[in-house]
C-alpha positions as CSV (number, residue, x, y, z in Angstrom):
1,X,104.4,117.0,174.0
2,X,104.5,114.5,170.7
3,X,105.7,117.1,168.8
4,X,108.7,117.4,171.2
5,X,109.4,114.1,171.7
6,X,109.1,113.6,167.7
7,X,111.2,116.3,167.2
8,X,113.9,115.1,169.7
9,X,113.7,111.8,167.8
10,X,114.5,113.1,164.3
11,X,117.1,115.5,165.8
12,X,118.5,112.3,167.2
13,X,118.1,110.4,163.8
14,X,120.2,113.4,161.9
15,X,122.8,113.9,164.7
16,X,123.6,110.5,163.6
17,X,124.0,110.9,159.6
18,X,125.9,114.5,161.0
19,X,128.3,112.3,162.7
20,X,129.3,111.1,159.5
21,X,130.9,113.8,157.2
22,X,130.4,111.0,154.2
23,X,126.8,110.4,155.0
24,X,124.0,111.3,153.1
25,X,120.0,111.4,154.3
26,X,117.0,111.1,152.8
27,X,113.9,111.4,154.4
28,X,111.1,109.4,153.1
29,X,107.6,110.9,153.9
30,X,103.9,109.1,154.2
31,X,101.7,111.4,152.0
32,X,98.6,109.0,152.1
33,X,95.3,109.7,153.3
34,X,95.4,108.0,156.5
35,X,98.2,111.5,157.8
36,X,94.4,112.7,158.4
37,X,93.8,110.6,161.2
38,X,94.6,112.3,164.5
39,X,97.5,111.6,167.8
40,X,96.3,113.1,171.0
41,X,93.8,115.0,168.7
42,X,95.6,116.7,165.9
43,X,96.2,115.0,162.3
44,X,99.4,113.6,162.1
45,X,100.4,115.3,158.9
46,X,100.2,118.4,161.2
47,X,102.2,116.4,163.5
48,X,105.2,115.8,161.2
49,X,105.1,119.2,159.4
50,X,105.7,120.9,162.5
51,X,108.3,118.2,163.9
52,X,110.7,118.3,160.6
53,X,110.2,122.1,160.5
54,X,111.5,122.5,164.2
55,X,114.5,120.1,163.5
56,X,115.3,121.1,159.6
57,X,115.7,125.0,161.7
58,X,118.5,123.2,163.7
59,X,120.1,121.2,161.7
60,X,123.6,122.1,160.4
61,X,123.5,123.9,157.1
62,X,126.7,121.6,155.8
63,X,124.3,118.2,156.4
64,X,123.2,117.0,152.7
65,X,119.8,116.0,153.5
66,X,116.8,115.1,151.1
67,X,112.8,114.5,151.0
68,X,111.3,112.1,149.0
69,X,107.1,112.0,149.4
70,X,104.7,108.8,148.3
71,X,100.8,109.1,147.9
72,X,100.8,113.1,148.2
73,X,99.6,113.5,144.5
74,X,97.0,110.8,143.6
75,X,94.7,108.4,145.1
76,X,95.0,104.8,144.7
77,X,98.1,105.1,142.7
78,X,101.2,102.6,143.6
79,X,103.6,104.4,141.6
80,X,103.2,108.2,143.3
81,X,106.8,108.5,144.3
82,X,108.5,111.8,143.8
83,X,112.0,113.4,144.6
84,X,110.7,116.8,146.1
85,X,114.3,117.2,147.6
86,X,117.2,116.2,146.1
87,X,120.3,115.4,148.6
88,X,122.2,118.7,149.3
89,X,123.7,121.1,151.4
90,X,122.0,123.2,153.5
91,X,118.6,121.8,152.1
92,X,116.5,123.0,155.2
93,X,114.3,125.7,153.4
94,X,113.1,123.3,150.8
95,X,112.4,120.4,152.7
96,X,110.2,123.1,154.7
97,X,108.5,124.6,151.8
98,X,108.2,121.0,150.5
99,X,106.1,119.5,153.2
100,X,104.0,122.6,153.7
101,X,102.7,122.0,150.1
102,X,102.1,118.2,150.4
103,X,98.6,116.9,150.1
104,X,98.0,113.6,151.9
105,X,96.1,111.8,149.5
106,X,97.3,108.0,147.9
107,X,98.2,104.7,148.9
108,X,101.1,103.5,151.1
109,X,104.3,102.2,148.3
110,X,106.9,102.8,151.5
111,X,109.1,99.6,150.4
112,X,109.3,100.9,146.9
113,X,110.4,104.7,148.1
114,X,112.6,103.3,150.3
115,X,114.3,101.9,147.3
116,X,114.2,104.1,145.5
117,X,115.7,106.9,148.1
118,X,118.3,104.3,148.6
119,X,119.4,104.0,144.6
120,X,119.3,108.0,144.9
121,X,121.5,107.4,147.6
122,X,123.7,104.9,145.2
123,X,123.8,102.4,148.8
124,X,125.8,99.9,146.6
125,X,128.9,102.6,146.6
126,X,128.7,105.2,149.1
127,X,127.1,105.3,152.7
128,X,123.5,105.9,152.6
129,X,120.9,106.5,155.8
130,X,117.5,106.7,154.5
131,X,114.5,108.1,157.2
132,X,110.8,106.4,156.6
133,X,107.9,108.4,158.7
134,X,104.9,106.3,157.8
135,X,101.3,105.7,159.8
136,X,100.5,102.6,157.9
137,X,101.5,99.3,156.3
138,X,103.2,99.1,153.1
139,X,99.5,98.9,150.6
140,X,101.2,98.0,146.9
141,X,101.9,94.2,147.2
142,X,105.7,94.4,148.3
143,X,107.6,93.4,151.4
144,X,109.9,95.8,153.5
145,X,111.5,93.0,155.6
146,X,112.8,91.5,152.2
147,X,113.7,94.8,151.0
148,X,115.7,95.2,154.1
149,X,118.1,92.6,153.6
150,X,118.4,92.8,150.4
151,X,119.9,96.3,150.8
152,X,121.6,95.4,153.6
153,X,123.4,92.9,151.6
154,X,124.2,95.0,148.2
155,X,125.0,98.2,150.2
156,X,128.1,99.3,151.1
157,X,127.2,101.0,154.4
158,X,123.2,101.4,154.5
159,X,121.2,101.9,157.6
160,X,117.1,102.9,157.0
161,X,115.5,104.4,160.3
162,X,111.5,103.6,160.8
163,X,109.3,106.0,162.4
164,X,105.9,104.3,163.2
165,X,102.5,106.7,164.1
166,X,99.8,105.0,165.7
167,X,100.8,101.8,164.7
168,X,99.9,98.4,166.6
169,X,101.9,96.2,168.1
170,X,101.8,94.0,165.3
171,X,101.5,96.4,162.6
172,X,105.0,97.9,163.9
173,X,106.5,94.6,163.6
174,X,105.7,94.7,160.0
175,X,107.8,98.0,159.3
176,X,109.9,97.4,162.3
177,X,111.6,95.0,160.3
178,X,112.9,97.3,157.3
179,X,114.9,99.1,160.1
180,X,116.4,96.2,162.1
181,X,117.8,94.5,159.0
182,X,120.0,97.3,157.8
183,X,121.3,97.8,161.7
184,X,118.4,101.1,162.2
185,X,116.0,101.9,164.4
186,X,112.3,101.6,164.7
187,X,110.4,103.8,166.8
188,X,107.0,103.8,168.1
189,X,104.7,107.0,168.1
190,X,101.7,106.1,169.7
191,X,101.6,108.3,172.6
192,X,104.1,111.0,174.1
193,X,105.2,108.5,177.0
194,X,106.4,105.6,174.6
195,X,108.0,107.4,172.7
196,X,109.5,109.2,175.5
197,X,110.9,105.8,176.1
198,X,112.2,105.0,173.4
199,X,114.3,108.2,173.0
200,X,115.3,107.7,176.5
201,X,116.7,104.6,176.1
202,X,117.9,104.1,172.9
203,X,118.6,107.2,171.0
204,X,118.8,110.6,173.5
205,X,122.1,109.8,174.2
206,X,123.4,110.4,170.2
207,X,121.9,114.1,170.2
208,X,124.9,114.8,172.2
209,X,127.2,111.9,172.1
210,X,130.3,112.0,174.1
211,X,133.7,112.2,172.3
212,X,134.9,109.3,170.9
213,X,138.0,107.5,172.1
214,X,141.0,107.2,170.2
215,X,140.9,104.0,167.9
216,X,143.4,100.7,169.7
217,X,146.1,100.9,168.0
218,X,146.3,97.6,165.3
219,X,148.0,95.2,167.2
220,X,151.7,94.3,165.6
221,X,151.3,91.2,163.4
222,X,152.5,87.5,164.9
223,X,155.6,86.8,163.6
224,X,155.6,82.8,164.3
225,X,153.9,80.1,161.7
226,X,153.3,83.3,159.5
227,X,154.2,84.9,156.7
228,X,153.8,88.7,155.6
229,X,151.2,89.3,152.2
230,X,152.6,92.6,151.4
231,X,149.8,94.2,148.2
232,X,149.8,98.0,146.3
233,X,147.3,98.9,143.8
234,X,148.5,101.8,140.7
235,X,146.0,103.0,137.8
236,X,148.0,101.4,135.5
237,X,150.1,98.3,134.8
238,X,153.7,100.0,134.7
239,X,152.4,102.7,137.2
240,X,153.6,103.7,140.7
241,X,151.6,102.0,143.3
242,X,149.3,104.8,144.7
243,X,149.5,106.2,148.3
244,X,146.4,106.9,149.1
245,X,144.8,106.1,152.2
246,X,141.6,105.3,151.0
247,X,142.1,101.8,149.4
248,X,140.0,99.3,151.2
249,X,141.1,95.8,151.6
250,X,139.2,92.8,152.2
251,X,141.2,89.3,152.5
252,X,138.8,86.6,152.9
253,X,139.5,82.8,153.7
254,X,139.0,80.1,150.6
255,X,137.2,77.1,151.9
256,X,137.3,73.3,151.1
257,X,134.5,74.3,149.2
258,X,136.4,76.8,147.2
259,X,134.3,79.4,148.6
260,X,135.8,82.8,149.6
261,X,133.3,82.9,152.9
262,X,135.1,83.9,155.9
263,X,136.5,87.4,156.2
264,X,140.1,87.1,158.0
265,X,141.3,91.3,157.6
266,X,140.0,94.6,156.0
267,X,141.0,98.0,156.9
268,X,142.1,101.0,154.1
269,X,145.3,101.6,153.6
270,X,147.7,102.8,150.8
271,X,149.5,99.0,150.6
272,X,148.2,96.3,152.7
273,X,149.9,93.4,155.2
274,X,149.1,91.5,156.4
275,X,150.5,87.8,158.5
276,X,149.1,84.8,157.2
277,X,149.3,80.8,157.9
278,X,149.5,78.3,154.5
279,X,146.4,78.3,153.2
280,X,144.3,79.7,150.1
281,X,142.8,82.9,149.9
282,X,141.2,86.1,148.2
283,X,142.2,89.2,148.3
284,X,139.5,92.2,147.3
285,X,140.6,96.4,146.5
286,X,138.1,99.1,146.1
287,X,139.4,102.8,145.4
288,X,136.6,104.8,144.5
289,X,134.0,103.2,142.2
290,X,136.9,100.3,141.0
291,X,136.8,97.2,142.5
292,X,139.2,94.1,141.4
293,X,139.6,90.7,143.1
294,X,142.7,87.8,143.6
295,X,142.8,84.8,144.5
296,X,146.2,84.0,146.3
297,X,148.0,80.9,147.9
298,X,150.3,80.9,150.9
299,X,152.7,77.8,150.2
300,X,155.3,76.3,152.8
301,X,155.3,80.3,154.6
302,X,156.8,81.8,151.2
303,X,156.5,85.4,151.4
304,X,153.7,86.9,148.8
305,X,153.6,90.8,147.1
306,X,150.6,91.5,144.5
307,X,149.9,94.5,142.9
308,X,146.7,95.2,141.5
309,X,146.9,96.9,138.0
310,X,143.0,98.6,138.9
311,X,143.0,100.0,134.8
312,X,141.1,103.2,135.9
313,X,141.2,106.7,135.6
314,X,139.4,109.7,137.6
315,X,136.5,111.8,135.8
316,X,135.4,115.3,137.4
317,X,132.2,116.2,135.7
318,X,129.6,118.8,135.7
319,X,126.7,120.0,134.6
320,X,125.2,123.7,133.5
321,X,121.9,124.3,131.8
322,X,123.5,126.0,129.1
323,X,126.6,127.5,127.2
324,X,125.8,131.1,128.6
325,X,125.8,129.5,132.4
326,X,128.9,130.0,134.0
327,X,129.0,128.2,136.8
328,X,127.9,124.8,137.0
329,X,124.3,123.5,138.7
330,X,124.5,122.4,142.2
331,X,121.4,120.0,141.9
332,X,122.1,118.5,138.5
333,X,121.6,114.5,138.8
334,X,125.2,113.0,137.0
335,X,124.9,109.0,136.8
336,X,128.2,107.4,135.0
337,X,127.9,104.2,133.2
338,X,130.9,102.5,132.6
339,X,132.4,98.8,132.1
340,X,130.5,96.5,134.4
341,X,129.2,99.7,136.8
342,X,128.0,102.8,137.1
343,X,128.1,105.4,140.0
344,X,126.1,108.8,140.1
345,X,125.7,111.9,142.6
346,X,124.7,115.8,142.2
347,X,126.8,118.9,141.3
348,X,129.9,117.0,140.6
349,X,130.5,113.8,140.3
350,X,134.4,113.8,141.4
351,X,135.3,109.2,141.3
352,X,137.8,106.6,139.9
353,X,136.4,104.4,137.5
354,X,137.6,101.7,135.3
355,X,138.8,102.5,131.5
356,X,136.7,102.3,129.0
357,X,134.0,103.3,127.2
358,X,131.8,105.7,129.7
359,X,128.7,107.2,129.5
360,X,126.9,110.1,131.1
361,X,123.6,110.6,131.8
362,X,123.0,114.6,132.9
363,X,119.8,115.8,134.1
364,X,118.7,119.3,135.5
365,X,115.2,119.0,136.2
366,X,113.2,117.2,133.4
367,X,115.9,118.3,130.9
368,X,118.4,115.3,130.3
369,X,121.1,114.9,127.8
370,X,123.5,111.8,127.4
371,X,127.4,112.1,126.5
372,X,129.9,109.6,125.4
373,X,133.6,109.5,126.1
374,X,136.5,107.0,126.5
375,X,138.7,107.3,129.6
376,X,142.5,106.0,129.4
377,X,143.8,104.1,132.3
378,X,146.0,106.7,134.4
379,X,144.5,109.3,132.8
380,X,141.7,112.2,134.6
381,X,138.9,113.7,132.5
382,X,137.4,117.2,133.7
383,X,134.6,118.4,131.6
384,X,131.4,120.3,131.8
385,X,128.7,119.4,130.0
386,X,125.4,121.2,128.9
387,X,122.5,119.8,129.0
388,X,120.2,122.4,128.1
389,X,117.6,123.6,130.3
390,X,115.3,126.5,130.6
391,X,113.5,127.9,133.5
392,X,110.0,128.4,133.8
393,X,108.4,130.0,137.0
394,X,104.8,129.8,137.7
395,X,101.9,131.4,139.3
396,X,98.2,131.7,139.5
397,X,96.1,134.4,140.0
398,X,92.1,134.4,140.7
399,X,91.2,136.6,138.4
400,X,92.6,139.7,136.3
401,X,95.4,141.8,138.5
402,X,93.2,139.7,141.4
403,X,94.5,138.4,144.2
404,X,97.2,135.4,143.9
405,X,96.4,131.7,143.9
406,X,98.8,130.2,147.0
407,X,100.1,127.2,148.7
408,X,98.8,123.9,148.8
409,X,95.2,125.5,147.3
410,X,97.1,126.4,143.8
411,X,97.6,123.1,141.3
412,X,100.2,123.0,138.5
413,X,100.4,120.4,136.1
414,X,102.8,120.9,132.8
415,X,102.2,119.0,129.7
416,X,103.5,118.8,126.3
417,X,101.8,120.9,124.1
418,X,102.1,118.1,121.5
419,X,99.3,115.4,121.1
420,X,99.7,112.3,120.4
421,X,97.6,110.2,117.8
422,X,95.2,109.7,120.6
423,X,94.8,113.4,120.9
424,X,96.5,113.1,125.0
425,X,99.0,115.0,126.1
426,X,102.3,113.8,127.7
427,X,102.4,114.9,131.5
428,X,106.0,116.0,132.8
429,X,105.8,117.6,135.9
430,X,103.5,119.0,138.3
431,X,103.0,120.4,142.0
432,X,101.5,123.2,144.4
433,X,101.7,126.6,145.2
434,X,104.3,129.0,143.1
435,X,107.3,126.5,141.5
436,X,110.0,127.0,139.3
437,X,110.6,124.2,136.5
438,X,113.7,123.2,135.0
439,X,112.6,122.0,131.3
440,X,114.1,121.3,128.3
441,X,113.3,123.9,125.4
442,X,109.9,123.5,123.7
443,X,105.8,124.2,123.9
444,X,104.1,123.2,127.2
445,X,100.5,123.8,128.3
446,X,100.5,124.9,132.2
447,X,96.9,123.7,133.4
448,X,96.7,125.7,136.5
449,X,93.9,124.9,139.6
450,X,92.1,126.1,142.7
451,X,89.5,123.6,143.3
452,X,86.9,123.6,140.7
453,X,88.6,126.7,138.8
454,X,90.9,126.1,136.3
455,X,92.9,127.4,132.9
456,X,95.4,126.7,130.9
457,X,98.4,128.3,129.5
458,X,100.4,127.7,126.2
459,X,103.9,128.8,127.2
460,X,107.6,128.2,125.1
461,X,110.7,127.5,127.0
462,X,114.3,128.3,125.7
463,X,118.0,127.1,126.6
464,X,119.2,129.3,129.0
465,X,116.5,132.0,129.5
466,X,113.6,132.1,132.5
467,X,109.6,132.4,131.4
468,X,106.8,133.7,133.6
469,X,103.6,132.1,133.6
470,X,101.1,133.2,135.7
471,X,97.7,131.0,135.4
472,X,94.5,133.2,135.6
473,X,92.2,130.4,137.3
474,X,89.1,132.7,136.6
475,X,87.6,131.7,140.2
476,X,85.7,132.9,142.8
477,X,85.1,132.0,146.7
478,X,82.1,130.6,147.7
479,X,82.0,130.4,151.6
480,X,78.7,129.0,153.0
481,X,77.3,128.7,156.8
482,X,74.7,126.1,157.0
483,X,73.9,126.0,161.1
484,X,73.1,122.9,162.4
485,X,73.4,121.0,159.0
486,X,75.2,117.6,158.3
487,X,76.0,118.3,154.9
488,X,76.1,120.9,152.6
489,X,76.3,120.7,148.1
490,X,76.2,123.2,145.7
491,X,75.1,122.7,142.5
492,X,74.6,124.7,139.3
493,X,71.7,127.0,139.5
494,X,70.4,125.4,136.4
495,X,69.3,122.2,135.0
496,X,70.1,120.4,132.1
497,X,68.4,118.9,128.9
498,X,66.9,116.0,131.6
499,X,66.3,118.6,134.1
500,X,69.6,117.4,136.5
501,X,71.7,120.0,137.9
502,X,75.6,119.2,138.1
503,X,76.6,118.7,141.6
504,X,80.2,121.1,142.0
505,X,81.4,119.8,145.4
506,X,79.8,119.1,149.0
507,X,80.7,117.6,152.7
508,X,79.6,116.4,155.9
509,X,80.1,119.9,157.7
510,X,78.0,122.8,158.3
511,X,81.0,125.4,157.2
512,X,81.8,124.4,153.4
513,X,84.3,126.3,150.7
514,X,84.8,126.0,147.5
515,X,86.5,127.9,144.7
516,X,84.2,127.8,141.4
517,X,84.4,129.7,138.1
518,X,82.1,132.9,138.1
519,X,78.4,132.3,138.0
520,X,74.7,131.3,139.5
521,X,74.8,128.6,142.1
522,X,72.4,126.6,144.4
523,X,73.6,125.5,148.1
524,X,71.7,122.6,149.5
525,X,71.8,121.8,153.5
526,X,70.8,118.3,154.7
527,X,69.6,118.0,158.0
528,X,70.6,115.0,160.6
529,X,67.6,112.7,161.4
530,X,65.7,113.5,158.5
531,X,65.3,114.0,154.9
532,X,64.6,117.9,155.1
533,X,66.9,120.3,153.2
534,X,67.1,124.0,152.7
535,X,68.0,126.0,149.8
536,X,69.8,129.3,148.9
537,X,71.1,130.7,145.6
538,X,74.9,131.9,145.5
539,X,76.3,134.4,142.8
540,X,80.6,133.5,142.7
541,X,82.7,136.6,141.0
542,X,86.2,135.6,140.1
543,X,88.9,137.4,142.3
544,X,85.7,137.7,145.0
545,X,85.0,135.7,148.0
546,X,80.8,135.3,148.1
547,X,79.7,134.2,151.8
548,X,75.9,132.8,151.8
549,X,74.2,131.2,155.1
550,X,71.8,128.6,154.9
551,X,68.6,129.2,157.2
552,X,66.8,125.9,158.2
């Protein structure tokens, strides 16, 4: 029944960013240790895997949606944020195989992820709708509420939804916050009836919202103690005004203060009017990424006209990996830095921006290349750039033409291959299962794991061309059955110099496995209520799975 209800609750939360062709989602996932704990007896990780994966399998292919996980690679560690999803089309398959590789390990940053899903998003310039699923309280010294407004303020249309599991009352209210200041949601999952609640009455009805009504017509403009502001915009001081629709227009009221504080129109349209009474005021444009502001004064009802010279020009820009790639890549990150801004998205970044000096940052993967040009007022720029980028797949294996090394049991990690003074190696990337990397060209060691088995690879990467690397972890199984045990260890079967024998792995359970590298091994069962333990030796082949019991 929760898995339902939670289901029904993000199909809700998506029918809403679907409503808006503009939108963009990003759901932000708890990957800390407390997903173990348990909702009408199954771990809540297991709760939300199967919730998304039921939604993601109805959600429309055209919806760009994205995942970005905190706490899912290392313990205790405020800065384990990761993109696994970028923001795209038809995006369902990845967020899927994303979550089913997740490991639910770290600490709770959710006010920093929701940041930083939100500057992904780029809130201050396009809409943005960012989805937290979280079980605790934000665990890195931070606060969401704050967070919140503050994005509420800089963002041009930003709403963050809060899913709470097993939550208090209280502890709700601490999260609950993040979603209320941007105009969201929060949602309690404590049970299957509250949340049945909450669906019911706040958010069932947007799953299949009722038609619109056609917008009230603006009402016609007083005529009487007025006058008529008439305002166009063009790219360039002599140009023709444009006639686009998509010029927005704030006028706001100047106070005795000489603050510009109280908003008096705004809509988009290609030239603005506007009737106004004497009085000082400011007039703000935005086309695009441009923004310019006037300050204007209505004096004994004299008619005003402005025209805002915006001194911009459009860009079209992609990205491809290499010279030899003829198409360009769908997921590359393009951010534009340009006079007093900057504005970014994936695939192609298609905006007006002001004349200058600009500068683009490319990124496909890990690879990244930066690119200066100058952009004339008026004038449109459509290039392709290459950032150069190889791709390297990798795998694992448990032993020689053995049997593969999959999912969440199978650890990557890529490194540079060059040391530093130190003698460490740079980290780059990492994750589970089988995973393609996008690289820039050079030597990387691939340390591949399966629990206590492990190897490494040294593997070169070139522009344009796709490695395989499949890691032979050299590992066995080890399986052991200790009956009526509280806790099972294995060890190595022998000692050293001071007669100690290194402890491999262990838990409280009395069915324990472990994947080791090939050799001797001794299992040790400890019994409830007493000190008494039995022994077996275990003999682990790599590619094998060994099973031992443990008689008391």
């Amino acid at each position: 029944m929760i898995i339902r209800l939670i289901s029904l609750l993000f199909v809700s939360l998506l029918a809403s960013a679907q409503a808006l062709a503009a939108d963009r989602a990003i759901i932000v996932l708890d990957g800390s240790g407390s997903m173990w704990g348990q909702i009408d007896g199954r771990p809540k990780l297991e709760i939300a895997r199967e919730s998304l994966a039921s939604v993601l399998a109805r959600t429309s292919p055209s919806v760009e949606l994205g995942l970005l996980a905190y706490g899912h690679r290392r313990e205790g560690d405020c800065s384990d944020i990761e993109m696994l999803v970028p923001p795209a089309p038809d995006s369902a398959k990845a967020i899927d195989d994303a979550t089913s590789h997740m490991k639910f390990l770290g600490k709770t940053p959710l006010t920093a992820a929701v940041r930083q899903a939100a500057e992904a998003l780029r809130y201050q310039d396009e809409r943005a709708t960012v989805i937290l699923i979280t079980d605790g309280l934000e665990t890195c010294n931070a606060d969401p509420c704050a967070l919140g407004r503050e994005l509420e303020k800089a963002g041009v249309d930003f709403t963050a939804h809060v899913v709470g599991f097993g939550l208090s009352a209280d502890e709700g209210r601490q999260v609950a916050c993040l979603a209320e200041e941007t105009g969201g949601r929060y949602f309690e999952a404590n049970n299957a009836g509250a949340l049945g609640n909450a669906l019911t009455e706040t958010v069932a009805k947007v799953v299949e919202p009722e038609p619109a009504p056609p917008p009230a017509p603006e009402p016609e403009p007083e005529q009487a103690n007025g006058v008529t502001l008439t305002a166009t915009a063009s790219l360039t001081a002599d140009g023709k005004p444009l006639e686009d629709e998509n010029l927005r227009w704030d006028l706001k009221a100047v106070n005795a203060e000489g603050k510009a504080d109280r908003q008096v129109a705004g809509r988009y349209a290609a030239t603005f009017e506007q009737q106004l009474e004497d009085g000082d005021y400011e007039l703000h444009v935005r086309y695009s990424s441009v923004k310019q502001a006037k300050p204007l004064s209505i004096v004994d009802g004299k008619p005003v006209t402005l025209n805002f010279n915006l001194d911009a020009g459009r860009v079209v820009l992609t990205a491809r990996g290499s010279e030899e790639a003829t198409e360009p890549q769908k997921d590359a990150r393009l951010d534009l830095f340009f006079p007093d801004g900057q504005v970014g998205g994936y695939g192609k970044l298609d905006k007006y921006v002001p004349a200058g000096a600009q500068r683009l940052k490319a990124r496909i993967g890990k690879a990244e290349a930066e690119f200066e040009f100058e952009l004339a007022a008026g004038e449109t720029v459509e290039r392709g750039f290459v950032v150069g980028a190889g791709v390297l797949n990798v795998s694992g294996v448990y032993a020689e033409g053995g049997p593969v090394a999959e999912g969440g049991d199978f650890r990557i990690d890529i490194y540079e291959a060059r040391q530093d003074i130190k003698g460490k190696r740079k980290h780059v990337t990492g994750g589970y299962g089988a995973k393609t990397f996008e690289l820039p060209p050079g030597d990387y060691i691939v340390h591949g794991r399966v629990d206590k088995a492990e190897a490494d690879l040294l593997v070169t990467v070139k522009v344009g061309q796709a490695t395989e690397a499949v890691v032979n972890v050299n590992g066995g199984v080890l399986a052991v059955k200790a009956p009526g045990a509280k806790r099972v260890d294995v060890y190595s079967a022998t000692t050293d110099i001071q007669g100690k024998r290194a402890r491999w792995g262990g838990g409280y359970k009395v069915e324990y496995q472990i994947t080791l590298p090939p050799g001797e091994y001794q299992v040790v069962a400890l019994y409830p209520d007493s000190d008494e333990t039995s022994e077996t030796t275990a003999t682990v082949t790599a590619g094998q799975r060994s099973e031992v019991v443990v008689e008391q």
